[in-house]
Structure formats: structure tokens, C-alpha cells
N, C-alpha and C positions, 0 to 999 in steps of 0.2 A: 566712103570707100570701105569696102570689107578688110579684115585685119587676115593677114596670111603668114603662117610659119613660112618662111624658107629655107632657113639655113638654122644647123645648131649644133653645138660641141659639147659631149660628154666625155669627161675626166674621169678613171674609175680606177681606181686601187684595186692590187691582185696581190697574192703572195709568190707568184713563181711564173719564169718564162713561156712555162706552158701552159697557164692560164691564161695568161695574157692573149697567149695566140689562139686560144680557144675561143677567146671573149671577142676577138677579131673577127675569127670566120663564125661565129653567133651572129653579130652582126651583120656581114655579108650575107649568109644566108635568109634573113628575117631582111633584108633592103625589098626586093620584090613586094611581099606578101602585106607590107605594111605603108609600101608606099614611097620609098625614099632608095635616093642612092649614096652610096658612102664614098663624100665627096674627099675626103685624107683621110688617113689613121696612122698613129705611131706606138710606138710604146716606150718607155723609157726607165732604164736600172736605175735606185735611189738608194742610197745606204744613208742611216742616223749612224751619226758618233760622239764617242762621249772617250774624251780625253783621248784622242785618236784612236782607240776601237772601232768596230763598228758592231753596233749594238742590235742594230734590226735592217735589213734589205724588202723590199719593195718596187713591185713595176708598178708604173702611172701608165695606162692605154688612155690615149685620147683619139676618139672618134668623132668624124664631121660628120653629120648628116644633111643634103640638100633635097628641098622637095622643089620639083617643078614647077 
């Protein structure tokens, strides 16, 4: 039996909301042309803290991709 991707999740680091949601519709826009549909996506705030500061902020975009 042939081996087939179908499904797959990429995790990507951004530094701001509105990359994040750039990196989103990147994605939507490139699903067609390469082949896949974007089966969930999210994105999610993350702050590091150090001695209750916070020291650095971060979105995590996670996107599903399924192929038929």
C-alpha cells in the first residue's frame, strides 16, 4: 500500500497578533494552489515570566492541514 500524507499540524511562533493573523490567511490563501484544505487553526497569547514580570509575549498559530 502506497504511504499518503493526510493530515498535519504546524505550531509556528510569531511576535504580534497581526502576524499571527497574516500567517493565517498565508495559509488560506496557498490551501488551493498546493493542494490542501485548512482543516482548524488557532492562535494563542503566551507571555514568559520571571519573578512575576513578564519578560517576553508570543503568539503560537497552530494550523491543521488535511489532504484528501
Amino acid at each position: 500500500m502506497e504511504e499518503m500524507l493526510i493530515k498535519q499540524t504546524d505550531e509556528i511562533m510569531v511576535s504580534t497578533e497581526e502576524e499571527a493573523a497574516a500567517l493565517i490567511q498565508s495559509f488560506k490563501d496557498k490551501a488551493g494552489s498546493e493542494g490542501y484544505e485548512i482543516a482548524n487553526y488557532s492562535s494563542t497569547h503566551k507571555e514568559k515570566k520571571s519573578k512575576g514580570e513578564v519578560i517576553d509575549e508570543y503568539y503560537i498559530v497552530k494550523i491543521t492541514k488535511k489532504w484528501c
